[in-house]
C-alpha positions in Angstrom: 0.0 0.0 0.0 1.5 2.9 -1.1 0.6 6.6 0.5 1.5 10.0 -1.1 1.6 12.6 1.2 0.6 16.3 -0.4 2.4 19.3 0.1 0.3 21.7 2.4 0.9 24.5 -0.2 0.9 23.0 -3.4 -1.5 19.9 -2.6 -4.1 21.6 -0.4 -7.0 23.5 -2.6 -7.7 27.3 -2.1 -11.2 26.0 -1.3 -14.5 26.1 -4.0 -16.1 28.9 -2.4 -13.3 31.2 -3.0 -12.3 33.9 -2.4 -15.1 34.9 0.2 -14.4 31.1 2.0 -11.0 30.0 2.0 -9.1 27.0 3.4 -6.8 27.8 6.3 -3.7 26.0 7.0 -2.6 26.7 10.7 1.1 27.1 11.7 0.6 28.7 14.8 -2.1 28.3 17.5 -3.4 31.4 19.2 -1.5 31.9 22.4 1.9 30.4 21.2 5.1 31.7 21.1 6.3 29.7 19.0 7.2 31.2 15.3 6.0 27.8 13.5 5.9 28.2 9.5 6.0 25.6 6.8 9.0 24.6 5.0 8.9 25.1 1.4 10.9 22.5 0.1 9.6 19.6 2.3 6.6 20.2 3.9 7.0 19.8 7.0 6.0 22.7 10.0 9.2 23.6 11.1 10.1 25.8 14.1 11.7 29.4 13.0 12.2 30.8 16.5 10.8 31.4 19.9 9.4 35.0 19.8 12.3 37.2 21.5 9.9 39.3 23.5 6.7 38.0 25.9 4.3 38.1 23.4 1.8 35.6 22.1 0.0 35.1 19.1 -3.3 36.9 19.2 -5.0 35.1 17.0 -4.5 31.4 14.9 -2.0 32.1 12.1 -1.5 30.3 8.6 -1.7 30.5 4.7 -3.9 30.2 2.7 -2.8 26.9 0.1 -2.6 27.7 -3.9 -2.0 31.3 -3.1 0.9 33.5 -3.5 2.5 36.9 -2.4 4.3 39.7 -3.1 6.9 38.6 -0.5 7.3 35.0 -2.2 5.2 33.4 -0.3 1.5 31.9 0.3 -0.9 34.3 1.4 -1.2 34.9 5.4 -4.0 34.1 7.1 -5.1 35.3 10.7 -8.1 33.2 11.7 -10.1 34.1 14.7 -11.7 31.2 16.6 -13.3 30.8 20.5 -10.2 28.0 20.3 -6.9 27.8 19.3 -6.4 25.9 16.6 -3.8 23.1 16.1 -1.0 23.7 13.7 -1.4 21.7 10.5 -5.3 21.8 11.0 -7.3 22.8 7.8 -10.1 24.8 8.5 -12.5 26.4 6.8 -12.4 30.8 7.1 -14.8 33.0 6.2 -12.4 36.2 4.9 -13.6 39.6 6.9 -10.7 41.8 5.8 -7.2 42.3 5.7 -4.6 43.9 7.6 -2.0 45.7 5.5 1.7 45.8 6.5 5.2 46.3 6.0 7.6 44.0 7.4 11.5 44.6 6.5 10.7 47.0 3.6 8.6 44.0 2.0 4.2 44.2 1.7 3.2 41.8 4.2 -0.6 41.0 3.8 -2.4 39.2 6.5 -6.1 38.5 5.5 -8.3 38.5 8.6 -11.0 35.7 8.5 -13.3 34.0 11.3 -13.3 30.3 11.5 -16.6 29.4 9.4 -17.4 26.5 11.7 -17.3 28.1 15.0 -21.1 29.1 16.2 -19.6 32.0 18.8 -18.2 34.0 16.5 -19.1 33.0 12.5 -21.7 35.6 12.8 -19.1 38.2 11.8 -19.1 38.8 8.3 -17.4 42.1 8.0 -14.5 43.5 9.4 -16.2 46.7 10.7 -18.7 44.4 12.8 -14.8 43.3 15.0 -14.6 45.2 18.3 -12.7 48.3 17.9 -9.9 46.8 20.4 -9.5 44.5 18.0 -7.7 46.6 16.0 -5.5 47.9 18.5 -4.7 44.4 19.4 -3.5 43.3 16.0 -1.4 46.4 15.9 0.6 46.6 19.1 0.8 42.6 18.0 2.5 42.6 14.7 4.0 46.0 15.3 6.3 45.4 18.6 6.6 41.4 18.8 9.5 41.5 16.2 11.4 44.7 18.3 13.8 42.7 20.1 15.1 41.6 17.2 16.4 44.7 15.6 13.4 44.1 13.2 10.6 46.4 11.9 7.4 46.2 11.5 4.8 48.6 10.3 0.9 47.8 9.6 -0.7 50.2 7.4 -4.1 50.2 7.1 -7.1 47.4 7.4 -9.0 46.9 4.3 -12.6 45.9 4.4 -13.9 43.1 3.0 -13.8 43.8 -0.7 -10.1 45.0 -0.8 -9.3 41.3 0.8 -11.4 39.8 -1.8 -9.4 41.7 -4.5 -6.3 40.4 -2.6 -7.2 36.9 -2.5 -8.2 37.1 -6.0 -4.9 38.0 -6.9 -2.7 35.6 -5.0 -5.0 32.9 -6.5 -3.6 34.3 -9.7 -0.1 34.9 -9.2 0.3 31.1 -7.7 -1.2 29.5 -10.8 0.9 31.6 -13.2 3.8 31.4 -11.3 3.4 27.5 -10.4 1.9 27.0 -13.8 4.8 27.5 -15.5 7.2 26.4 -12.8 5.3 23.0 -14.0 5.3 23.2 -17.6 9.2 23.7 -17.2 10.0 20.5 -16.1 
């Protein structure tokens, strides 16, 4: 018996309802310190660092499979949950927004989405219906977790629902004509 084992990137569909629902691959669980991401070449989750300062992920953080970004890789993904989710877990978001940022002089999107099959909080379906402190929360987050590091961080803006449409749209896109080819190549 013989078992192939998919890529999470490349072997994981965007989802048929995109872009408004979207597959979720977690790397790291709300309330981790860990720095978890997947290894392109393999696979595998592999552990980046231990976040230099006391901070913890505020919310479940992944990619979006099939997709790809202006910093070379698959789309970001922040989904919000009662739970935190366990790395490696597909799940099903509902995309709200998107938070818009610069990290090391690169764009840096992270598309903000509630976990569709969580009853306490798949009611959301905009990112104006989020408490305001939300907001501040993902900020402070994503702005200062990277500081003792020597590294800086700086979001821009939060787009409502139809800019992180557009953006998923387009990172659908770019992955198949980048991929696409990438295939036809060899």
């Amino acid at each position: 018996m013989t078992t192939n084992v998919l890529h999470p990137w490349h072997g994981v569909e965007v989802g048929d309802k995109a872009p408004r629902f979207v597959n979720a691959v977690i790397e790291i669980p709300q309330g981790s310190r860990a720095k978890y991401e997947i290894d392109k070449a393999s696979g595998l989750l592999k552990l980046d660092r231990v976040i230099y300062s006391s901070f913890y992920y505020p919310a479940n953080y992944g990619f979006i499979p099939q997709t790809y970004g202006d910093d070379k890789d698959p789309l970001d993904i922040l989904v919000l949950s009662t739970i935190s989710i366990q790395p490696m877990c597909l799940v099903e978001a509902k995309v709200l927004g998107v938070m818009q940022m610069t990290d090391g002089g690169d764009a840096d999107d992270k598309i903000i989405a509630v976990a569709a099959n969580d009853p306490s909080i798949n009611y959301y379906n905009n990112l104006e219906e989020l408490p305001k402190h939300f907001f501040s929360e993902m900020r402070h987050f994503f702005e200062e977790y990277k500081r003792l590091e020597n590294k800086s961080v700086s979001v821009e803006e939060f787009g409502d629902k139809s800019k992180a449409l557009h953006i998923v749209e387009e990172a659908i896109a770019l992955y198949k004509k980048t991929f696409t080819v990438k295939l036809l190549q060899q």
